[in-house]
Backbone bond lengths (Angstrom), bond angles and torsions (degrees), N, CA, C in turn:
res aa  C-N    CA-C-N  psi(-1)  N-CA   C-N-CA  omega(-1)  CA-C   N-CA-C  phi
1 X - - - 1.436 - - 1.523 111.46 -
2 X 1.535 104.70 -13.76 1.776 96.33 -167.88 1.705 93.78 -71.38
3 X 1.447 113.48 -29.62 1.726 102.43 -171.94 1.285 118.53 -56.95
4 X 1.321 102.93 -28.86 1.452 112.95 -179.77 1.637 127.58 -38.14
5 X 1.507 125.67 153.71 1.537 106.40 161.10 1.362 103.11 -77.62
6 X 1.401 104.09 156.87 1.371 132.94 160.80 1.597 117.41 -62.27
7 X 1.539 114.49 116.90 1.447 121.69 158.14 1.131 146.33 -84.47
8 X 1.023 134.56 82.18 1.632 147.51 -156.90 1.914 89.76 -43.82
9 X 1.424 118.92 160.14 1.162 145.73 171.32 1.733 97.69 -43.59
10 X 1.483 103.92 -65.54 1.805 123.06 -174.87 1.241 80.65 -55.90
11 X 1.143 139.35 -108.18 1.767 137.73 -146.22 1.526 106.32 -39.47
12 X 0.898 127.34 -78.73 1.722 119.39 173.33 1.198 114.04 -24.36
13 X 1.545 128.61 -21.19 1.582 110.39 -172.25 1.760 86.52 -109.17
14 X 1.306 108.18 -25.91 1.650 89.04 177.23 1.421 120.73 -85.82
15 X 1.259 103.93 1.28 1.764 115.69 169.67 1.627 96.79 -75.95
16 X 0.908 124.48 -69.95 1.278 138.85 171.19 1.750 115.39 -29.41
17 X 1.124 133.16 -46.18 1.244 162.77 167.10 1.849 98.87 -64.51
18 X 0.831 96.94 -73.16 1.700 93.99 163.29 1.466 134.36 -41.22
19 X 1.639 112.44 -47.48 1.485 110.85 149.46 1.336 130.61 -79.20
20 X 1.614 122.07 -3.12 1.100 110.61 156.79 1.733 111.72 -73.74
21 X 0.748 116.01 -22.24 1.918 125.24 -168.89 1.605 93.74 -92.55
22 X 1.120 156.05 15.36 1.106 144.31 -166.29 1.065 137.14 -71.25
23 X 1.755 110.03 -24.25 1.382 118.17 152.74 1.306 130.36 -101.74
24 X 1.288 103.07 23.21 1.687 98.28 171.44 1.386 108.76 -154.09
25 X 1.845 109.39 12.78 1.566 111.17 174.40 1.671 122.26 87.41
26 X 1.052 124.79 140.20 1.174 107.71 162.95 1.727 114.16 -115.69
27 X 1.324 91.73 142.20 2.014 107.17 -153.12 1.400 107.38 -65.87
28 X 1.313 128.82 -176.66 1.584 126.86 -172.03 1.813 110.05 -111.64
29 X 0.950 135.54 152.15 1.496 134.53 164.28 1.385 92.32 99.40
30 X 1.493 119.75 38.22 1.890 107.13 -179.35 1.909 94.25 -103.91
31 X 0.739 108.10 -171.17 1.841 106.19 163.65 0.973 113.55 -87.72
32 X 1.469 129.87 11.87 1.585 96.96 169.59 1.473 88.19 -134.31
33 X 1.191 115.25 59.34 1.888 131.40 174.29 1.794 98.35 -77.29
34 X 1.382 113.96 -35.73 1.695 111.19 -167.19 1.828 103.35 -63.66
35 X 1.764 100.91 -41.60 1.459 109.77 -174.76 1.530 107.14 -71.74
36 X 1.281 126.34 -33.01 1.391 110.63 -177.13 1.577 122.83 -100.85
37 X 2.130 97.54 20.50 1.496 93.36 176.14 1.743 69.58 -104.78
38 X 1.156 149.29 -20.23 1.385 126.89 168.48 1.869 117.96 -39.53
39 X 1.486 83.82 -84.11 1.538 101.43 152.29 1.646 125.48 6.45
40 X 1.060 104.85 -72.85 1.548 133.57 166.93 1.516 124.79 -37.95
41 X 1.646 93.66 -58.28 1.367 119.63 -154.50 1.745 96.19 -81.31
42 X 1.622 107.16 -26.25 1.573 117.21 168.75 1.320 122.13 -89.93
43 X 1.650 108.00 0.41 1.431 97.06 174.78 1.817 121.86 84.52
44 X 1.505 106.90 30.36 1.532 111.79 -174.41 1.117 81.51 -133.18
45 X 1.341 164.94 -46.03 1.301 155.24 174.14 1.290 121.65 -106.15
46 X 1.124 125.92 129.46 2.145 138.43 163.71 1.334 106.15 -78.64
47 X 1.532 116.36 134.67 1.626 109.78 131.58 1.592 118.32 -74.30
48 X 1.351 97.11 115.35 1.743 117.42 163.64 1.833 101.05 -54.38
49 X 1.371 88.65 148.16 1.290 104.33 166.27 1.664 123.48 -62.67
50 X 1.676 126.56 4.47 1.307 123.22 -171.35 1.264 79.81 -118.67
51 X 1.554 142.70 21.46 1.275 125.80 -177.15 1.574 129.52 74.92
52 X 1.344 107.79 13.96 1.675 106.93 -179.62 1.581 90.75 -134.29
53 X 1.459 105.72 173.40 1.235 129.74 -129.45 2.083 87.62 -121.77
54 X 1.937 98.03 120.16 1.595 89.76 -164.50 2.061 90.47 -109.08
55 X 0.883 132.49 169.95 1.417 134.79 161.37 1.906 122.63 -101.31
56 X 1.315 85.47 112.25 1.972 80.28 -172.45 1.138 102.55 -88.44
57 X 1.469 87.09 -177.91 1.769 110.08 -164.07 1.779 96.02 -60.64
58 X 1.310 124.95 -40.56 1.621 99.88 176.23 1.361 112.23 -103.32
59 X 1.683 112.32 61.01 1.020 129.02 171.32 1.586 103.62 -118.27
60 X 1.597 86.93 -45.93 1.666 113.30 176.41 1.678 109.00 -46.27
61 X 1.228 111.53 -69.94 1.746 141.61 169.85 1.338 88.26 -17.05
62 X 1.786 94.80 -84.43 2.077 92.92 -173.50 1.404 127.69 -34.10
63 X 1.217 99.83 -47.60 1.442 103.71 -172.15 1.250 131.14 -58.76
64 X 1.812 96.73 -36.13 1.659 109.07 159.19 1.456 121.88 -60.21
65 X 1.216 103.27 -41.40 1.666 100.77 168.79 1.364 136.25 -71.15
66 X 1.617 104.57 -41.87 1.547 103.04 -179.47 1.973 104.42 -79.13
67 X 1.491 119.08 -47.83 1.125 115.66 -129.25 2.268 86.66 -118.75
68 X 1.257 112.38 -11.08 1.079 123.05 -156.68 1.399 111.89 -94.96
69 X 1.231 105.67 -19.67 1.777 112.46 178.34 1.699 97.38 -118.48
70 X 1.162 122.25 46.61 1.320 112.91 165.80 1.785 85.27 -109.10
71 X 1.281 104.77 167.68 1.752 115.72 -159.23 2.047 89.35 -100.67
72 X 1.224 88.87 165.50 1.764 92.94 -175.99 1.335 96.69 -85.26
73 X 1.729 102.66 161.46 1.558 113.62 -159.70 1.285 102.49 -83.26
74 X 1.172 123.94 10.50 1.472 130.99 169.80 1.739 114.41 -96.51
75 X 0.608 109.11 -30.48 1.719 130.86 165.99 1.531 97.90 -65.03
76 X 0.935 121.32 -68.15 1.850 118.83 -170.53 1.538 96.23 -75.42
77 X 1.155 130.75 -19.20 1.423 97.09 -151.11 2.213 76.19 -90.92
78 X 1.232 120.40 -44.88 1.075 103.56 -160.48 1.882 110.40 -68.20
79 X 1.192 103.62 -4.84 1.603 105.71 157.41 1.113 124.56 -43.20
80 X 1.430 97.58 -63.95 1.568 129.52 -161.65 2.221 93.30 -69.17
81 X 0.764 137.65 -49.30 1.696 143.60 179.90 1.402 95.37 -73.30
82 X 1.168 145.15 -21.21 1.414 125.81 -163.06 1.645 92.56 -105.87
């Protein structure tokens, strides 16, 4: 992973934002348009031909790695009380 590029805080959540949108894209002119022309430019997100923003398969990859092995917020939170 160290070869990897580096994901700013903003890109990880708009990577993230991207697989939530996955079947219908996420659209252009939102605020976090700067992170997903990053995105792009690394090859984890396409502009679709209708103009919105699709997440590829090594978009997919990242996501499993950076954002995909963190535990559900239900898992930490009852950590955190016990």
């Amino acid at each position: 992973m160290w070869d990897e590029p580096y994901l700013e805080t903003c890109c990880r959540s708009t990577l993230h934002r991207a697989l939530l949108c996955e079947g219908i894209g996420r659209p252009q002119a939102l605020r976090d348009q700067p992170c997903l022309e990053r995105l792009q430019a690394m090859g984890f997100v396409a502009l679709g031909a209708d103009g919105r923003f699709y997440i590829t398969p090594a978009g997919l990859s990242r996501h499993d790695q950076e954002i995909g092995q963190l535990k559900p917020m239900s898992a930490r939170a009852s950590r955190v009380r016990a």
